[in-house]
PyMOL commands that place a pseudoatom at each C-alpha (Angstrom):
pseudoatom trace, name=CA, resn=UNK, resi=1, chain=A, elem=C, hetatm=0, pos=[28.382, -34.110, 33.041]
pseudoatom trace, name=CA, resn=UNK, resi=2, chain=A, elem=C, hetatm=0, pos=[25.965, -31.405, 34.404]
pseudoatom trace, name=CA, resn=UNK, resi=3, chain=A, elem=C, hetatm=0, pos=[22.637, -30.543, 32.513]
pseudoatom trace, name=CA, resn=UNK, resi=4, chain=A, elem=C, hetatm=0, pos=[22.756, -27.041, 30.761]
pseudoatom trace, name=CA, resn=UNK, resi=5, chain=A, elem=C, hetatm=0, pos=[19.767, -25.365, 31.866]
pseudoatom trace, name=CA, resn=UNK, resi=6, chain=A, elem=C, hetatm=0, pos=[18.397, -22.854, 29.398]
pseudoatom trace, name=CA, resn=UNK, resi=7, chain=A, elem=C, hetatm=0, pos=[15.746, -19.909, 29.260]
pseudoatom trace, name=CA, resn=UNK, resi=8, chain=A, elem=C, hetatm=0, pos=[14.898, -20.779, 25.757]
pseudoatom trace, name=CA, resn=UNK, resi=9, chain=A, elem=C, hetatm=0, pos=[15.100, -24.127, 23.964]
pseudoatom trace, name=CA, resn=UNK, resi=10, chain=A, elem=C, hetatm=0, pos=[17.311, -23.973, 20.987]
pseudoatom trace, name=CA, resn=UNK, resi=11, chain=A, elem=C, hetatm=0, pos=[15.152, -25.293, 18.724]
pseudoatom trace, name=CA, resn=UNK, resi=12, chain=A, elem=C, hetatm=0, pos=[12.058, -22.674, 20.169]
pseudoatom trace, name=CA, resn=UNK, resi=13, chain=A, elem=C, hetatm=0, pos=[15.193, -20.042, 19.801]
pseudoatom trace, name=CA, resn=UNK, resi=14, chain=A, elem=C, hetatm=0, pos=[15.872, -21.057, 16.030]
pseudoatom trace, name=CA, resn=UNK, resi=15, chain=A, elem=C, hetatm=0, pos=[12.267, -21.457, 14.694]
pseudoatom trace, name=CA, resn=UNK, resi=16, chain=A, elem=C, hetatm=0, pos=[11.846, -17.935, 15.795]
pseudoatom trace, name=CA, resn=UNK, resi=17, chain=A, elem=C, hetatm=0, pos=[14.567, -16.907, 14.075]
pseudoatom trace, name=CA, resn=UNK, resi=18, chain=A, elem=C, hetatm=0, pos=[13.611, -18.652, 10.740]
pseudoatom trace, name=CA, resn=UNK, resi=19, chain=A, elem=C, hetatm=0, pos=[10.029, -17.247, 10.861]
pseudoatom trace, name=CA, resn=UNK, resi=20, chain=A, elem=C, hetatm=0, pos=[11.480, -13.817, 11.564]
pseudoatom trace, name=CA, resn=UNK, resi=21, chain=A, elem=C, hetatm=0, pos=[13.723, -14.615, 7.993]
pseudoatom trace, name=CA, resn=UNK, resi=22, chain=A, elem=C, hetatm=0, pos=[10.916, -15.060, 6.104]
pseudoatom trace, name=CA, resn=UNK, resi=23, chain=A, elem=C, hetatm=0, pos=[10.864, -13.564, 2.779]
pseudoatom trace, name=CA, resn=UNK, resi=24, chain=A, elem=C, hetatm=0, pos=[15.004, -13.393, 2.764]
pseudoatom trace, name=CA, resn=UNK, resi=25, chain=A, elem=C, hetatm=0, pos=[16.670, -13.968, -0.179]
pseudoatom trace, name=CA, resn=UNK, resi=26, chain=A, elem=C, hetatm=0, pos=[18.717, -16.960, -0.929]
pseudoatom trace, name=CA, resn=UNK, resi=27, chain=A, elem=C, hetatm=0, pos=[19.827, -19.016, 2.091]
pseudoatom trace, name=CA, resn=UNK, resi=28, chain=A, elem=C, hetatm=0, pos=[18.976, -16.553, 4.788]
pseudoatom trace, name=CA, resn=UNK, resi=29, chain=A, elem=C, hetatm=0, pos=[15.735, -17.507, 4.734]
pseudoatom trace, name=CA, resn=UNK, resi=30, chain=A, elem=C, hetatm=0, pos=[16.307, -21.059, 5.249]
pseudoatom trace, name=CA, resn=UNK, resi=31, chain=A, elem=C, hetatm=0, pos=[19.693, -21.692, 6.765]
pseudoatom trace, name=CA, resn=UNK, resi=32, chain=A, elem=C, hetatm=0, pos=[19.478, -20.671, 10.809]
pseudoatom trace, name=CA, resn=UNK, resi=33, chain=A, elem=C, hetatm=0, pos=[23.814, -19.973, 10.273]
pseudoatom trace, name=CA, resn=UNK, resi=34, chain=A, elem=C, hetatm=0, pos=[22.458, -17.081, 8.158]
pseudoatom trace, name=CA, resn=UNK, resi=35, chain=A, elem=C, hetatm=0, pos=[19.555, -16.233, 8.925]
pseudoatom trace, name=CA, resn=UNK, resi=36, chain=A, elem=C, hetatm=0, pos=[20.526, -15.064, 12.508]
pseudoatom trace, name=CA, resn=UNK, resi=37, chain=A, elem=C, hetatm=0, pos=[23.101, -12.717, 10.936]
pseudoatom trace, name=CA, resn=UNK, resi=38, chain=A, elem=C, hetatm=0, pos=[20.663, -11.322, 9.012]
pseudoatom trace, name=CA, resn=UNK, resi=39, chain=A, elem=C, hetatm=0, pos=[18.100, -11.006, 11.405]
pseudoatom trace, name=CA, resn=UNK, resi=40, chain=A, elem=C, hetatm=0, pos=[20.585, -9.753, 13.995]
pseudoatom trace, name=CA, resn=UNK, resi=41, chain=A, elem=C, hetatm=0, pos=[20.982, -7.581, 11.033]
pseudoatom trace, name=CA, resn=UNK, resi=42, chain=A, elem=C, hetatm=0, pos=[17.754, -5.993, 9.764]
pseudoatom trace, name=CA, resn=UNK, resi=43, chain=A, elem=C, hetatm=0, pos=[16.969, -5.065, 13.737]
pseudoatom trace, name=CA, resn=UNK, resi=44, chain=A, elem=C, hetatm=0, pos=[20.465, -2.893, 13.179]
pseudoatom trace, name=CA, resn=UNK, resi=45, chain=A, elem=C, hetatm=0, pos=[19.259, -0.789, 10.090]
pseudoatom trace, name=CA, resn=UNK, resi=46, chain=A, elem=C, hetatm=0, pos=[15.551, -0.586, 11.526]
pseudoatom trace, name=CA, resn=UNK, resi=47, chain=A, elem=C, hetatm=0, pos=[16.788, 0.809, 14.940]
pseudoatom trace, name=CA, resn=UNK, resi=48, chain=A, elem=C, hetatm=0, pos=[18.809, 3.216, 13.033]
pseudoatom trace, name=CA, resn=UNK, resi=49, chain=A, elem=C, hetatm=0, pos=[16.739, 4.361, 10.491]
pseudoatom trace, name=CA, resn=UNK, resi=50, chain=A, elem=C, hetatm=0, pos=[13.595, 4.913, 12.482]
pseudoatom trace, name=CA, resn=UNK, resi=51, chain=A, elem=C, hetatm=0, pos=[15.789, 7.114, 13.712]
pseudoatom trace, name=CA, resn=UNK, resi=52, chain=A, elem=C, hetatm=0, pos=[16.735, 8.741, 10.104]
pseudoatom trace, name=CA, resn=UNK, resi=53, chain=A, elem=C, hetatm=0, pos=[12.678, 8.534, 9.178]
pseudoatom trace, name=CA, resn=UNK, resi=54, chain=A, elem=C, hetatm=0, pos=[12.644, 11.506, 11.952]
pseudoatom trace, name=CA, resn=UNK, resi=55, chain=A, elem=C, hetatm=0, pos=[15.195, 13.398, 10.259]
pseudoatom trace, name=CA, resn=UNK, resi=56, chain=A, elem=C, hetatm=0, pos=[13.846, 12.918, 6.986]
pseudoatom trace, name=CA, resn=UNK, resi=57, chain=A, elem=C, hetatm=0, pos=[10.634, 14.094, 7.742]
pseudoatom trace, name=CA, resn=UNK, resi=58, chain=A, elem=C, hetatm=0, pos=[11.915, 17.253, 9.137]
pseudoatom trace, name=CA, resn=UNK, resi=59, chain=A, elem=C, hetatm=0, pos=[13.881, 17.692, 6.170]
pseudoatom trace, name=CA, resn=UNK, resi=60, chain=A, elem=C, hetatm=0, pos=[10.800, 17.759, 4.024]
pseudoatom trace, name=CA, resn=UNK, resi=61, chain=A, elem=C, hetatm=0, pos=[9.269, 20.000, 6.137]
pseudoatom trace, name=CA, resn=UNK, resi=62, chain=A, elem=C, hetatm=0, pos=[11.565, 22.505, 6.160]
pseudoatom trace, name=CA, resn=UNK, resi=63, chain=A, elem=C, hetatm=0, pos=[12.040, 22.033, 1.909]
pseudoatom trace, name=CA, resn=UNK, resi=64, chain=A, elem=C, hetatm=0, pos=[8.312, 22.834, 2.232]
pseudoatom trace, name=CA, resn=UNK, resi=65, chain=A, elem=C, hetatm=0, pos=[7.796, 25.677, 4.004]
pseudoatom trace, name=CA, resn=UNK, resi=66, chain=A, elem=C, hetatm=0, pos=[10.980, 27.188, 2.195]
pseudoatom trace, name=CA, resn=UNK, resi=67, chain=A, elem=C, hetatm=0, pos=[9.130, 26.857, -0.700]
pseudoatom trace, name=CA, resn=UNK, resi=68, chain=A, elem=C, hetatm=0, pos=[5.713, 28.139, 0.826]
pseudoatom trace, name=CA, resn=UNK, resi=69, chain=A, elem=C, hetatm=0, pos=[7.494, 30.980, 2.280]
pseudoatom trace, name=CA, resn=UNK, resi=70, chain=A, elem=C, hetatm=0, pos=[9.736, 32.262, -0.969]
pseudoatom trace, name=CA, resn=UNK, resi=71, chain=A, elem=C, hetatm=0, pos=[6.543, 32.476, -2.793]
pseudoatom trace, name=CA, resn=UNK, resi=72, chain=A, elem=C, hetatm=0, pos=[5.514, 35.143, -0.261]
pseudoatom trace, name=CA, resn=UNK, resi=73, chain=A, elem=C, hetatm=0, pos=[9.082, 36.799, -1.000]
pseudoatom trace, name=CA, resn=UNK, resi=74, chain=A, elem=C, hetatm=0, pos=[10.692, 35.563, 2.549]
pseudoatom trace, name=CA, resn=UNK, resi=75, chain=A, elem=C, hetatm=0, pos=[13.324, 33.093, 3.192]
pseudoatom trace, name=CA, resn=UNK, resi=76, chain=A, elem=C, hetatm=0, pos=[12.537, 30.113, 5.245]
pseudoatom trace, name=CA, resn=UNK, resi=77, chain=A, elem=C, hetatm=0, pos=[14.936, 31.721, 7.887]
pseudoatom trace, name=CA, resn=UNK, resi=78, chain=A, elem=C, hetatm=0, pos=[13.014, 35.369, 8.022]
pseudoatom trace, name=CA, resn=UNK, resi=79, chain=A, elem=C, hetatm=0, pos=[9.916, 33.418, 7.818]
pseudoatom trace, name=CA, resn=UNK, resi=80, chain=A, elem=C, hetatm=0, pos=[10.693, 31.475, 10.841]
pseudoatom trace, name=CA, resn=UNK, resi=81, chain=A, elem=C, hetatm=0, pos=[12.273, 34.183, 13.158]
pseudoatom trace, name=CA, resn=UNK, resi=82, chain=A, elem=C, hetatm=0, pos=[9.132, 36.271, 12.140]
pseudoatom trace, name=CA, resn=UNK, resi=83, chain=A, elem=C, hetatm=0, pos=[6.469, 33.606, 13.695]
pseudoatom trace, name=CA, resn=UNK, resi=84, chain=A, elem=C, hetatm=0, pos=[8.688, 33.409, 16.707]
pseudoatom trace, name=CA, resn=UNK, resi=85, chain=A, elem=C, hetatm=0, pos=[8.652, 36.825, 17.299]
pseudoatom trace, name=CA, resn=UNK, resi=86, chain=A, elem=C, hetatm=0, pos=[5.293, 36.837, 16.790]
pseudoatom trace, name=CA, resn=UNK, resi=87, chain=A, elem=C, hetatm=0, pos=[4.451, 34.297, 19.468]
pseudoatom trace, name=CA, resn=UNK, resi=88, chain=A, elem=C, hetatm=0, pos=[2.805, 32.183, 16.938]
pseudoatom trace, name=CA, resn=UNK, resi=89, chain=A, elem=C, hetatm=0, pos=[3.901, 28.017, 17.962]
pseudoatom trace, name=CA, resn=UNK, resi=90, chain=A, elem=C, hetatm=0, pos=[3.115, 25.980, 15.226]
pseudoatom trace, name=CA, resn=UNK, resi=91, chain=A, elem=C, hetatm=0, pos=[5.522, 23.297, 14.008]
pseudoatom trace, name=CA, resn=UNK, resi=92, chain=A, elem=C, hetatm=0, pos=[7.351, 22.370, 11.214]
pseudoatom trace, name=CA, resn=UNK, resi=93, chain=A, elem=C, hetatm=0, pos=[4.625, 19.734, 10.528]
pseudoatom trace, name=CA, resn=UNK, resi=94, chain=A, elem=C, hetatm=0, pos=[1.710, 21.814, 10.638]
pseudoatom trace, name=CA, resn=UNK, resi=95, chain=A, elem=C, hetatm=0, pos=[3.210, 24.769, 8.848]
pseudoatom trace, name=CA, resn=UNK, resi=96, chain=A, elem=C, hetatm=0, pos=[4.279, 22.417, 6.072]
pseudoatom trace, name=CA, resn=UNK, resi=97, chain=A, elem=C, hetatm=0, pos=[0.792, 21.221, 6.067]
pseudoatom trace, name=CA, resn=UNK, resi=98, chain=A, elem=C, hetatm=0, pos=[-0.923, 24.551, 5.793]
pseudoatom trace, name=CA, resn=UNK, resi=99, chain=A, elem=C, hetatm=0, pos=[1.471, 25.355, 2.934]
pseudoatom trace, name=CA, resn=UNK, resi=100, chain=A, elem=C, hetatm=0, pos=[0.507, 22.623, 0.652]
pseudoatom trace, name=CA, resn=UNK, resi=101, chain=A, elem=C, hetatm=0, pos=[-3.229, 22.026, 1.415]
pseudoatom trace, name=CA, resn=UNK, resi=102, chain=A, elem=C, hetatm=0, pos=[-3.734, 25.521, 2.263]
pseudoatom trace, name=CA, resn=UNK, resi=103, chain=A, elem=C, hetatm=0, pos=[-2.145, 28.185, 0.422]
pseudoatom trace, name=CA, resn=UNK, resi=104, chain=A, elem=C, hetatm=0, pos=[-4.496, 31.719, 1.605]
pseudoatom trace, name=CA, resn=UNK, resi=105, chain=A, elem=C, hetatm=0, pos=[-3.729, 30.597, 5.713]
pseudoatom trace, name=CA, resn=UNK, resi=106, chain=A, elem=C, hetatm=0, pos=[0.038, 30.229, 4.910]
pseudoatom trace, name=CA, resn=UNK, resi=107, chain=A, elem=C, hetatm=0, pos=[0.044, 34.174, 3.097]
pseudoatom trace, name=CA, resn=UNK, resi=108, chain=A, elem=C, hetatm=0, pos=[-2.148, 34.939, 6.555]
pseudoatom trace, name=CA, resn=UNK, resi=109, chain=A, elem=C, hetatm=0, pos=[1.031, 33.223, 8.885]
pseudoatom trace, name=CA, resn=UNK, resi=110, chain=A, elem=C, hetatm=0, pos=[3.683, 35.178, 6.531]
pseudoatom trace, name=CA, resn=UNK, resi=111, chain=A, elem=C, hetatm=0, pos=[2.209, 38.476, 7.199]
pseudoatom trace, name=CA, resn=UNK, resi=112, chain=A, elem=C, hetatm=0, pos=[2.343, 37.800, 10.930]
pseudoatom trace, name=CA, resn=UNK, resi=113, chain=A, elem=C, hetatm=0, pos=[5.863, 36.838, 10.089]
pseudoatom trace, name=CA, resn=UNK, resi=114, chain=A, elem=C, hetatm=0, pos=[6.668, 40.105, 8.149]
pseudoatom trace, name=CA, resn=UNK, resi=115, chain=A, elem=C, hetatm=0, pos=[4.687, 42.274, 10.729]
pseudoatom trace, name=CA, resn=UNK, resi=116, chain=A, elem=C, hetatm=0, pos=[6.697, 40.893, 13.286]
pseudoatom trace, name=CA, resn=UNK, resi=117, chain=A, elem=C, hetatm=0, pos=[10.209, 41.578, 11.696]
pseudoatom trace, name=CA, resn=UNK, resi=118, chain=A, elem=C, hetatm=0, pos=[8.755, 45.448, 10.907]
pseudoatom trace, name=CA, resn=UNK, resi=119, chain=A, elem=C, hetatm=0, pos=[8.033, 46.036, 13.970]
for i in range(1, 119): cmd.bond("trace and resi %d" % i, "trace and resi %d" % (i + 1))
show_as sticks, trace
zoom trace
């Protein structure tokens, strides 16, 4: 019979697999039969929900500013259009910013918003 040639020894392949296991619960963090399902996995939901972390974020932001921006009597929606209208480009992350740490610079972007809608 003909010698398999591999890239990666199995038992380099498996050790890496077990170290990447570590801290699994039960068997999966000592059995390779499970631990490669798991692993094969945990890269699955990370991969998808660095994804989601993006989404999230935005989410926030936009909760934020909502919130910034119906204490000035505007809806996120009119506050938004207004600052685009205005030429003002600042993102969601920096606008939610403002509004938390920095309530008097947020009233300052809403009447550019409101100005801009007026006019």
């Amino acid at each position: 019979m003909t010698r398999v040639k591999r890239s990666v020894p199995a038992r380099k392949k498996r050790r890496a697999t077990l170290k990447e296991a570590k801290g699994y619960w039960g068997r999966k963090s000592s059995s390779y039969r499970f631990a490669k399902e798991q692993v094969q996995r945990s890269g699955a939901y990370a991969y998808r929900d660095r994804r989601n972390r993006k989404r999230d974020f935005r989410r926030l932001w936009i909760i934020r500013i909502n919130a910034a921006a119906r204490r000035e009597g505007m809806s996120y929606s009119q506050f938004m259009s207004g600052l685009r209208e205005a030429g003002v480009e600042v993102n969601r992350k920096m606008l939610a910013d403002v509004a938390v740490r920095d309530p008097e610079a947020f009233r300052r972007f809403a009447e550019l918003a409101r100005e801009a809608t007026a006019a």
